[in-house]
DRENGUVO-126489 format. One record per residue: residue number from 1; x, y, z of N, C-alpha, C in turn. Coordinates in steps of 0.02 Angstrom, whole numbers, m for minus. Example, Ala and Ser with C-alpha at 12.3 -4.5 7.8 and 13.67 -1.06 7.14 Angstrom:
BEGIN
{1,{660,m284,390},{615,m225,390},{660,m165,390}}
{2,{642,m112,354},{684,m53,357},{645,2,394}}
This chain:
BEGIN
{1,{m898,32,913},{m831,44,939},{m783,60,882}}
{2,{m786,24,822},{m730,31,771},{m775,107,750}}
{3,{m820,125,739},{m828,193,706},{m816,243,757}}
{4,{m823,243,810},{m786,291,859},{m714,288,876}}
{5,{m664,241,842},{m597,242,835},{m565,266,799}}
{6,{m618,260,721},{m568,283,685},{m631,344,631}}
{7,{m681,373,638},{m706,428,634},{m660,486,636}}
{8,{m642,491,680},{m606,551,688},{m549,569,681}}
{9,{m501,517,628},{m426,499,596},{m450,510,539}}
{10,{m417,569,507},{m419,590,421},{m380,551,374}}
{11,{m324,554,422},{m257,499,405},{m251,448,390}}
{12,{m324,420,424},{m328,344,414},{m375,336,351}}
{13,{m390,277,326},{m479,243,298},{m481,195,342}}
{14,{m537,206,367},{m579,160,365},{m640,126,365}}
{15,{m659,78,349},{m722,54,328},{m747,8,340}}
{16,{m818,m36,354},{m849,m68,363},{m885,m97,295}}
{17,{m876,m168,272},{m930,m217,221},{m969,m259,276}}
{18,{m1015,m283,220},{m1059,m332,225},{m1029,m390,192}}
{19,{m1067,m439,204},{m1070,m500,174},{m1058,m487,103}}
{20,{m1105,m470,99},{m1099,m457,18},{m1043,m406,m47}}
{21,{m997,m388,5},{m915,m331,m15},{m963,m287,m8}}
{22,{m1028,m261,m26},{m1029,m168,m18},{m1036,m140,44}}
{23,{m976,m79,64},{m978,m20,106},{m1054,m26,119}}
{24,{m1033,m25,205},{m1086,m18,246},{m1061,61,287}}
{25,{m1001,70,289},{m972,121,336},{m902,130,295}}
{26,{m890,206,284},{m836,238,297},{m812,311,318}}
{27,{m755,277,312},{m758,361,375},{m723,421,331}}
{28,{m716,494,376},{m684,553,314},{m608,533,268}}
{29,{m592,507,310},{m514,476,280},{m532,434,202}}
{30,{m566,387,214},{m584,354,163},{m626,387,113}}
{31,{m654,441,126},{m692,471,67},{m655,518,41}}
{32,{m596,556,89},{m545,615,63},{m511,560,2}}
{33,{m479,516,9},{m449,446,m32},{m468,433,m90}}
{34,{m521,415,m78},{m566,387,m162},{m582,442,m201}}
{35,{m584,495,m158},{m635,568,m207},{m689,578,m221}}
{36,{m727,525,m182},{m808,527,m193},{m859,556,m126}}
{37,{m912,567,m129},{m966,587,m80},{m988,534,m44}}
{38,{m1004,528,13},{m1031,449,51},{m1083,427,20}}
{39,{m1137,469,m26},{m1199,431,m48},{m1178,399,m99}}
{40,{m1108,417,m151},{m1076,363,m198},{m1055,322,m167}}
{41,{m1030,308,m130},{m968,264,m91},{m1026,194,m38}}
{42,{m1073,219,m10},{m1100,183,36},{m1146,144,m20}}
{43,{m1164,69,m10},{m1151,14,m54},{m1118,m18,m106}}
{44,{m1091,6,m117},{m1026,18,m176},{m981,m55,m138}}
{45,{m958,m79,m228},{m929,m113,m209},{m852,m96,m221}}
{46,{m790,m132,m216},{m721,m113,m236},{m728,m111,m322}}
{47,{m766,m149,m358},{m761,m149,m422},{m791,m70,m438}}
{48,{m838,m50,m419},{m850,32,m451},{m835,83,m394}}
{49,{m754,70,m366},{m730,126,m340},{m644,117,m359}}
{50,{m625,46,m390},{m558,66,m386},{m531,10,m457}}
{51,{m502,42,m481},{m480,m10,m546},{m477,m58,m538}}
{52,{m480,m103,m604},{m505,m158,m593},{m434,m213,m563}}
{53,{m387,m207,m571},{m336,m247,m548},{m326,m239,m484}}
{54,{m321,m184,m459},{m312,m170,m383},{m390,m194,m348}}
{55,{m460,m187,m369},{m505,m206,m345},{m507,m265,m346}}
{56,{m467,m331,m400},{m468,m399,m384},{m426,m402,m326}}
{57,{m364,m373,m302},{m335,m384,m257},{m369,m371,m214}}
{58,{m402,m323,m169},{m430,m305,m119},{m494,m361,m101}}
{59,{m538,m395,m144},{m597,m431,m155},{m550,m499,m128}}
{60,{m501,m519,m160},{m463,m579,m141},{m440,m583,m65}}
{61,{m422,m522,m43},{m397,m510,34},{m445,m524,83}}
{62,{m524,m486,51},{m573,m491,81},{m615,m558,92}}
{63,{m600,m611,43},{m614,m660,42},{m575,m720,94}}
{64,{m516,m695,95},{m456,m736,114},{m479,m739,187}}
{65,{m514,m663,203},{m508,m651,281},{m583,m692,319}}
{66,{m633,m683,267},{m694,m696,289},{m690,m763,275}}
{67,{m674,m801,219},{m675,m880,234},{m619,m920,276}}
{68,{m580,m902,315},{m531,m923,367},{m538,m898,431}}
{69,{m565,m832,434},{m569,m809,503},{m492,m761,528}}
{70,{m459,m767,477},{m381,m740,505},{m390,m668,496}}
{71,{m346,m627,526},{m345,m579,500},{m286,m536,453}}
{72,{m292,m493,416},{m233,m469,378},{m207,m417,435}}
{73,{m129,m420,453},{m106,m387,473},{m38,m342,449}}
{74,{m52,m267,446},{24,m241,410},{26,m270,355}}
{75,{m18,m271,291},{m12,m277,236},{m6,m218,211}}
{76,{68,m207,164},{84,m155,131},{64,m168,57}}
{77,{13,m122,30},{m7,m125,m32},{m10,m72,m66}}
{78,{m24,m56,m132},{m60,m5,m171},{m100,8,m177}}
{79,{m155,90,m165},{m195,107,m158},{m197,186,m207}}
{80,{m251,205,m213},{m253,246,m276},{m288,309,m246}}
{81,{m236,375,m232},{m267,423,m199},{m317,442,m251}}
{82,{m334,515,m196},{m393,560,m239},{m367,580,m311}}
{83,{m307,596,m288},{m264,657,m357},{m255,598,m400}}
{84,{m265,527,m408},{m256,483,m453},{m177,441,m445}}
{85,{m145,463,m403},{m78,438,m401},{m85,389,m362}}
{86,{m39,335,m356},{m43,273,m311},{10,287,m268}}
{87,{m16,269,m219},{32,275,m137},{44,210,m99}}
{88,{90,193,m77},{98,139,m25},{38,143,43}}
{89,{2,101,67},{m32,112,119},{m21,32,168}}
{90,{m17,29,234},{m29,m19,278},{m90,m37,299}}
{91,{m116,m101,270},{m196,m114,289},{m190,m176,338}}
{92,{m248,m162,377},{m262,m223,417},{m331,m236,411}}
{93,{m348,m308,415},{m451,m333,394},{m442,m377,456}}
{94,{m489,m357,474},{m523,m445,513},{m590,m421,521}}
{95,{m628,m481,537},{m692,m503,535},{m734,m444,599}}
{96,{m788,m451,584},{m841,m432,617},{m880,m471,648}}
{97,{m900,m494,701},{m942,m538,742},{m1004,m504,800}}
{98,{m1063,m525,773},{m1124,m517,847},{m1124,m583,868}}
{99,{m1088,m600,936},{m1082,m660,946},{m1029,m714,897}}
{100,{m1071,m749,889},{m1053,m823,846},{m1091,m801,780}}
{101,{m1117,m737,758},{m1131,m738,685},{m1073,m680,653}}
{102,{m1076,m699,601},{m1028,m663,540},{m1069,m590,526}}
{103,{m1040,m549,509},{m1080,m469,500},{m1053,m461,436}}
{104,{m984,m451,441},{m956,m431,376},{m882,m424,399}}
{105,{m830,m364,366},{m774,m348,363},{m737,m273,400}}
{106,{m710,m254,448},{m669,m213,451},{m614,m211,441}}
{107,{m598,m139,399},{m544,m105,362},{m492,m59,402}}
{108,{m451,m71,402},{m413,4,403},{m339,19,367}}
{109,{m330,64,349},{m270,87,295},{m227,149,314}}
{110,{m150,145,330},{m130,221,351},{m77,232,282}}
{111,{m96,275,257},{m50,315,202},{39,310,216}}
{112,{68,262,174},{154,271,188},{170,329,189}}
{113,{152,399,169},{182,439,153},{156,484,220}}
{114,{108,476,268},{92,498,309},{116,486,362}}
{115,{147,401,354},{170,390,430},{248,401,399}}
{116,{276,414,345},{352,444,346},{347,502,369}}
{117,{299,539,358},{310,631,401},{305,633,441}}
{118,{281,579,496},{273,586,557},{320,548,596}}
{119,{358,506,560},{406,466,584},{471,483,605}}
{120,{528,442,631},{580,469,641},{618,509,592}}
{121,{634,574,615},{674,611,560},{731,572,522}}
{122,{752,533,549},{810,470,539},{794,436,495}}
{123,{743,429,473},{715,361,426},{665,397,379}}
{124,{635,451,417},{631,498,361},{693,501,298}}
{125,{739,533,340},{799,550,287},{823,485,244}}
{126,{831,447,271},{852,387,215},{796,370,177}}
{127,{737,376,172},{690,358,129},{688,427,84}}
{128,{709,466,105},{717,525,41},{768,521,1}}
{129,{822,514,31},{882,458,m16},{871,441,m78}}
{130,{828,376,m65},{817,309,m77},{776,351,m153}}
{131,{723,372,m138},{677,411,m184},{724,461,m209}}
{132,{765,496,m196},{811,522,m241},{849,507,m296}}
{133,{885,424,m273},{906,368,m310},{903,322,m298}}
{134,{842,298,m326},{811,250,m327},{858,171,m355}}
{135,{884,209,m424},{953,144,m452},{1008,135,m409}}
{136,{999,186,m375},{1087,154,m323},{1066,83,m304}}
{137,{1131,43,m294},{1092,m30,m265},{1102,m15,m199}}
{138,{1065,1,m146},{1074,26,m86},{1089,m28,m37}}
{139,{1144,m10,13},{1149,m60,68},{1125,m25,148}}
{140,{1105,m49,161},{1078,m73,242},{1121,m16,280}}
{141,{1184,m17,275},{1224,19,328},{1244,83,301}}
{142,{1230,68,237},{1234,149,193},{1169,199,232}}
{143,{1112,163,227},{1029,192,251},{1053,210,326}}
{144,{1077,171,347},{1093,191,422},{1117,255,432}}
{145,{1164,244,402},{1226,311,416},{1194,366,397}}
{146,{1158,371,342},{1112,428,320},{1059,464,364}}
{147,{1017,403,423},{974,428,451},{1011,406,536}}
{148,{1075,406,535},{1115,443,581},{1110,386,650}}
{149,{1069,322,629},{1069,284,656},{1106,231,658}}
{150,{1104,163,697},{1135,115,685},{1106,50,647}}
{151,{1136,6,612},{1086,m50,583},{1024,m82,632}}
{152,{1039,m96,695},{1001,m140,723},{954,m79,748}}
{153,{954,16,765},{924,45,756},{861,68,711}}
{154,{900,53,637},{867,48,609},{805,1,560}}
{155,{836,m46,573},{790,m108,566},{732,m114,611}}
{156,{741,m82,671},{672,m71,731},{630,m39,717}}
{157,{664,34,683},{628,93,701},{596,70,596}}
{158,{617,51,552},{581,39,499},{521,m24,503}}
{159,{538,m52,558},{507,m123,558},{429,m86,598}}
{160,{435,m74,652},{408,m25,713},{354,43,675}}
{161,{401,65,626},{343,101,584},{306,97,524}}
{162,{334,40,477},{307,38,432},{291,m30,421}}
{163,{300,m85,479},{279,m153,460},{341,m194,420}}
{164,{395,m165,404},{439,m209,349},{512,m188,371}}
{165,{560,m222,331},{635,m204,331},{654,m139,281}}
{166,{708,m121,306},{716,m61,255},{735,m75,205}}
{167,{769,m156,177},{773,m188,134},{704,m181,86}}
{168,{644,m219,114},{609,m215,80},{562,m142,55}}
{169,{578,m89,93},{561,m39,75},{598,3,31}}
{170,{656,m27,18},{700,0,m50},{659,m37,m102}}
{171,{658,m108,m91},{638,m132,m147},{541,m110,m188}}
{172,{513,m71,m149},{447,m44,m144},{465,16,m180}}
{173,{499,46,m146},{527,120,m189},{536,129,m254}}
{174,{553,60,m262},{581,35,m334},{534,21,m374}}
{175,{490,m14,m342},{429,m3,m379},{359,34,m394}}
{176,{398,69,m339},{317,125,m349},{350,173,m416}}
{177,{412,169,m390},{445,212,m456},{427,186,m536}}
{178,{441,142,m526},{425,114,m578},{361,112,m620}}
{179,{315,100,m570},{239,97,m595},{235,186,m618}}
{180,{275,246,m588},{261,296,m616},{285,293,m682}}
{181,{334,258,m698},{364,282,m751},{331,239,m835}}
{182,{305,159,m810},{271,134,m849},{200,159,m859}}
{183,{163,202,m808},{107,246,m824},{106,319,m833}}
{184,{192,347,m872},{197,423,m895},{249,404,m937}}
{185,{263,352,m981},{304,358,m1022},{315,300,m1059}}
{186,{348,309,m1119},{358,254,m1180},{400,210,m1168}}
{187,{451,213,m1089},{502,182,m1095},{482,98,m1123}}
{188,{542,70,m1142},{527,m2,m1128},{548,m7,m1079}}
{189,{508,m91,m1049},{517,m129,m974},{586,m128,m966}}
{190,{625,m157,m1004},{719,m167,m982},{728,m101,m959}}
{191,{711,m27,m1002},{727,7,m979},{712,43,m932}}
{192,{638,20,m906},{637,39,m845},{657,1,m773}}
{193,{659,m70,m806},{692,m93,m744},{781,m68,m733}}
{194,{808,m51,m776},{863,m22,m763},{859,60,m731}}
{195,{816,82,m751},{826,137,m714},{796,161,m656}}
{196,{748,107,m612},{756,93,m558},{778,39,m516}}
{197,{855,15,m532},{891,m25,m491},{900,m103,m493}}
{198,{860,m137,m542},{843,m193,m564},{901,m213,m589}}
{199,{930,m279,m571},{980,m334,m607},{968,m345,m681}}
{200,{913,m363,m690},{888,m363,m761},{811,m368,m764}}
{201,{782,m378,m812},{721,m371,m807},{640,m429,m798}}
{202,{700,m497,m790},{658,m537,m783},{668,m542,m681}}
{203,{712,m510,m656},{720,m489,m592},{642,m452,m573}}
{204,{647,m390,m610},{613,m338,m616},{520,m352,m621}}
{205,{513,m423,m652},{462,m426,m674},{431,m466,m616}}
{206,{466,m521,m596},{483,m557,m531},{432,m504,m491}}
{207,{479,m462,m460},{469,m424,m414},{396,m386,m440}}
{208,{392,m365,m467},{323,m323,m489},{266,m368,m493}}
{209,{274,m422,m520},{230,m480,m500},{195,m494,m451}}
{210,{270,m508,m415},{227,m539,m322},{215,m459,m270}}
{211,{229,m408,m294},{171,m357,m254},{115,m331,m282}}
{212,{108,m328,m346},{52,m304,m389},{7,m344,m429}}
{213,{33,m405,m431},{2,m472,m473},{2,m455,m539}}
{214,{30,m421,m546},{23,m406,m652},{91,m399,m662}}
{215,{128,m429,m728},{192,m406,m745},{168,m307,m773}}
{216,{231,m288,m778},{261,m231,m792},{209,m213,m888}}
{217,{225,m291,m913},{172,m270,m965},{104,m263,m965}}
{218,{53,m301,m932},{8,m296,m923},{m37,m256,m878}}
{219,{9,m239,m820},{m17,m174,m769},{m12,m94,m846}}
{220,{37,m129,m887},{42,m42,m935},{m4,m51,m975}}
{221,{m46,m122,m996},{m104,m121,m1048},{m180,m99,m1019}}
{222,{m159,m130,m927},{m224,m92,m907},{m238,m31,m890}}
{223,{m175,7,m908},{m183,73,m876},{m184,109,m950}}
């Protein structure tokens, strides 16, 4: 059933593990993604398909889900296209069951940047904003007015499509920006937390922390 759902979504990944983390199943979405052929990809674990920091995160999720039984829902994370650039994506895991036995893990992931093109033109437009200027300290009713909506409009229609507040999707912006700029340039950290929107930089580090698990210095030593 899950490979006849999502087989035929380019848009999407998704994938099937075993017990053991290696790909049992993925689908075209997930192989357009990584950049590899299914005979690389099928047993493979996250450690020899995706760097090593982002593959502890994903292995930890996977763990989290299979020893509790819960599932991840609308987790917004980082994921590492084909072209090498990192993109926001929405993942959801839960378990696999024949009966009362454990199988393994299902995946699925939709590209942020896929469900903004397809999304309301309204929230489109304020997220182009936002990525325009990224340092503005942006408010709530400013985003509104931009995508021609109202606050409590817009808090639905961001919540409704991307899993989060538009609050917290400024503050994402901020850091995807950022991670470009600490992996294409010499800046220092202060200065890049200032020039995407940061109070100061132990703010900055804060924040880069609890979505990426590495400060700002050490995501730049592994890269």
């Amino acid at each position: 059933m899950f490979v006849d759902l999502v087989g035929g979504l380019p848009q999407v990944m998704g994938s099937l593990k075993g017990l053991d983390g290696r790909y049992a199943y993925v689908n075209e979405g997930f192989c357009s993604r990584v950049g590899g052929d299914l005979p690389r990809i099928i047993g493979a674990t996250v450690d020899e398909l995706f760097p090593a920091d982002l593959a502890a995160s994903y292995a930890a999720q996977d763990e989290s889900v299979l020893s509790t039984g819960r599932p991840l829902r609308a987790h917004l994370e980082l994921i590492v296209r084909a072209d090498g650039t990192l993109g926001w994506y929405v993942t959801s895991k839960s378990v696999v069951r024949d009966h009362e036995r454990l199988l393994g893990l299902a995946a699925v992931s939709i590209d942020l940047r896929a469900q903004l093109q397809s999304a309301h033109a309204g929230l489109a437009a304020a997220i182009a904003a936002v990525r325009a200027d990224v340092r503005r300290p942006w408010r709530v009713p400013e985003l509104a007015a931009i995508a021609g909506l109202s606050h409590v409009q817009l808090e639905r229609q961001c919540r409704r499509t991307l899993g989060i507040s538009p609050r917290s999707l400024v503050q994402r912006q901020r850091i995807e920006h950022a991670v470009h700029l600490i992996t294409t340039t010499d800046d220092t950290i202060g200065d890049i937390a200032a020039a995407c929107g940061f109070y100061d930089q132990s703010s900055f580090t804060r924040q880069f922390r609890r979505l990426l698990g590495l400060t700002p210095g050490a995501y730049r030593s592994r890269r």
